[in-house]
N, C-alpha and C positions, 0 to 999 in steps of 0.2 A: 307683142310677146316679149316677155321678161327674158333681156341678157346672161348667161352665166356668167357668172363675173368672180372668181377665185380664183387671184393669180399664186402661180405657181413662182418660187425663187430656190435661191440654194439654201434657204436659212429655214423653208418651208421643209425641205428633206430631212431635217434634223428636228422638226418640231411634230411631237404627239397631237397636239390639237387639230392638225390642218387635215389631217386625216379625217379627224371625229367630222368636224364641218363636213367635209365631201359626204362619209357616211350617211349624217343623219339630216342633212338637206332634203326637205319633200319634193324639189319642184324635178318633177321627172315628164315638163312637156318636149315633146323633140322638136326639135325645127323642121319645119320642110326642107326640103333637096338643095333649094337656094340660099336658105341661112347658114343651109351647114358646110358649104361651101366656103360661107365667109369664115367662120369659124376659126381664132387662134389655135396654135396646138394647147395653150392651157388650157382654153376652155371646151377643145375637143375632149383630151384626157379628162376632166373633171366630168364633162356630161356623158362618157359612158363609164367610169367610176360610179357614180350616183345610180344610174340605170341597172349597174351589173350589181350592184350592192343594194338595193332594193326588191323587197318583193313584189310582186306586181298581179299575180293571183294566187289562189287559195288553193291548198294542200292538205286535204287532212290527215293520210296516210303517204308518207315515206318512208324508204325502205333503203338500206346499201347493201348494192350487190356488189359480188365479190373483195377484193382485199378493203381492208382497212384504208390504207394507205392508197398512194400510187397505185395504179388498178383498176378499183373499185370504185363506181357511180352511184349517187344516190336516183333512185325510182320514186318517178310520183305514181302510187298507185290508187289515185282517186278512180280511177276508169281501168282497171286494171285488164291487162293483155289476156288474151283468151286465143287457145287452139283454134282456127289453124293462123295463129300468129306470127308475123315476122318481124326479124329483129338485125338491123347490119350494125356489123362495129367496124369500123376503121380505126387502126391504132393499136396492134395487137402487140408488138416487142417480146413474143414468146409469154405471152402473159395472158391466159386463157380462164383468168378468176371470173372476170363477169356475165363473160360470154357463157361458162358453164353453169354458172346461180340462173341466170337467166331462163336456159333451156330447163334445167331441174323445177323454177319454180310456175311457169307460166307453160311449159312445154312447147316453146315456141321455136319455129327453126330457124337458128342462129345463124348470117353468114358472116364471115369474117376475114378480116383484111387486111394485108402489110406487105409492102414489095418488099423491107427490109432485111427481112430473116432469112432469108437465102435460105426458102425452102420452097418447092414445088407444091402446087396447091395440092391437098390431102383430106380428108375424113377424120377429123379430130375426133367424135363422138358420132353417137346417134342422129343427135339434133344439132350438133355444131359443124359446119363446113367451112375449110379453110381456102383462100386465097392468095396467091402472090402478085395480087394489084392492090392500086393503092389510088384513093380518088383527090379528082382535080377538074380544072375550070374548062380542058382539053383531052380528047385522047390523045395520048404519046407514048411511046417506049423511050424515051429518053435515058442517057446512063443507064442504060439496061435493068431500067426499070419500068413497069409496067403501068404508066396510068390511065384510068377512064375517068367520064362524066356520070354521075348516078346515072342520070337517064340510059347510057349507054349499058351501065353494070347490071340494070333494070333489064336492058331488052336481051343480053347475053343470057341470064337465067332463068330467063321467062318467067318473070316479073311481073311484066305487060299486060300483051293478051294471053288470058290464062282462060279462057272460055269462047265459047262461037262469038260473044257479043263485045263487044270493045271495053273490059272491066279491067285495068288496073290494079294490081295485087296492094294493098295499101302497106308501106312499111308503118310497122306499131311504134318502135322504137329506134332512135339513128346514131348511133353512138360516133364522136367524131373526135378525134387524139392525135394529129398527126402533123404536129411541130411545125405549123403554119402554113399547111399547104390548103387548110379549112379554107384561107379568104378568098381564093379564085374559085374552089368546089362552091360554097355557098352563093357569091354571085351568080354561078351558073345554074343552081338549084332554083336560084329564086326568076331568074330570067325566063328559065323553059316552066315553072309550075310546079315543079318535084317538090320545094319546100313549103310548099302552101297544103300540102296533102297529108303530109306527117303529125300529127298528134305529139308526139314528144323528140325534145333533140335534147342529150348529154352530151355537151360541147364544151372543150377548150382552146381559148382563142391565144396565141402563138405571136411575139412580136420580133422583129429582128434586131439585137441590139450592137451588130459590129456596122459601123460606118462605109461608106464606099470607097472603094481602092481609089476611085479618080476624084479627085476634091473639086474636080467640079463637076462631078452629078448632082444633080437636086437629091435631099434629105428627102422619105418621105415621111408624113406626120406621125408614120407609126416611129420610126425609127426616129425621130427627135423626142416623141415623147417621152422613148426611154434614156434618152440621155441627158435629157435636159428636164423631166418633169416625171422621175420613177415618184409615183403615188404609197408604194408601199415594196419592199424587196419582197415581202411574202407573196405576195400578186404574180411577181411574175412577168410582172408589164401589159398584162394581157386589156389592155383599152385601149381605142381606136375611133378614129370618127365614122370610117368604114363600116364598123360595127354601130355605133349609133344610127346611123342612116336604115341599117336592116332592120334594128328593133321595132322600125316604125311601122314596118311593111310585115311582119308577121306573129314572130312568140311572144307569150310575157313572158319574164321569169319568176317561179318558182319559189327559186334558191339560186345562191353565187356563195362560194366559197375560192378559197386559194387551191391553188393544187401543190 
């Protein structure tokens, strides 16, 4: 198996080309568990730059719901959602654009999620219901804030068993926004089986870029790769090897864009 081999420098951050290179490189084979272990941080960042920047399957119809901007998801509607369909968003910041396209256009029933907003869960709409939890790798209330495990968020709304026979209510759509707290939710999603059930995920991955207060903690590769190997400021930082390792074990994408 062919090495990633594009290193990263300071001379690299100020040059247009090195981009292009990551972009439009084809090889988008992953490594197994134990190569990617080995893995520099440059050539972690470059092989989920290439991954997240590549299409990987076929879309005939997309769609954006809700805002333009910030907000707003694009939808693959090749297999389009249908009643009695469900749809979680996590990530809401008082910002209820897609969650409401959503229910208007597929009639599907929207839950939605943010410990943030320092509001009491409530009845937004018809079809939209609100939350003051907010998902992660554990349940906790921590900082008086509320979080669960999907599976948990699952078995609280009866989600689950929704009939005498043991049927799982299938989420359609899993909307997921919440400033990095994705990487422990999704390891656990994909541990218990919950991420292997969903049809579509509208994900943005979240990196940390302030250093540790004690200088001798260990870096971890997310966090060196933003300080030592940003790919693009428009990005975001959002690459990882954590995230490469997932790709392998479940979605293709689509579409990648910056947020």
């Amino acid at each position: 198996m062919a090495t990633v081999k594009i290193e990263c420098t300071d001379s690299d951050l100020k040059r247009e080309g090195f981009i292009k290179e990551v972009e439009y490189n084809k090889t988008l084979i992953i490594p197994n568990n134990e190569r990617l272990e080995t893995l520099t941080h440059e050539e972690a960042a470059t092989l989920f730059h290439r991954l997240t920047q590549s299409t990987q399957t076929r879309c005939d119809i997309q769609i954006r719901l809700g805002n333009v901007g910030d907000g707003g998801y694009d939808v693959c509607e090749d297999q389009r959602p249908n009643p009695p369909c469900l749809v979680y968003s996590f990530g809401i910041r008082n910002d209820f654009s897609f969650d409401d396209d959503v229910a208007r256009r597929y009639g599907c029933e929207v839950h939605s999620f943010d410990p943030g907003m320092e509001r009491k869960s409530f009845r937004h709409s018809d079809k939209v219901f609100f939350y003051d939890t907010g998902i992660a790798g554990k349940d906790s209330d921590d900082a008086n804030w509320r979080l669960r495990r999907l599976s948990s968020i699952k078995r609280e709304l009866n989600h689950t068993n929704v009939s005498m026979i043991d049927f799982s209510r299938r989420i359609d759509i899993l909307k997921i926004d919440t400033e990095g707290a994705e990487w422990d939710a999704l390891i656990d999603m994909h541990q218990t089986g919950e991420l292997g059930k969903i049809p579509q995920i509208l994900l943005e991955f979240h990196l940390r870029t302030i250093p540790p207060v004690d200088k001798n903690e260990e870096f971890t590769k997310e966090s060196y790769i933003l300080e030592k190997c940003m790919l693009s400021s428009a990005d975001n930082g959002k690459f990882a090897r954590q995230a490469s390792g997932m790709l392998k074990r479940r979605w293709p994408y689509y579409r990648s864009a910056p947020s």
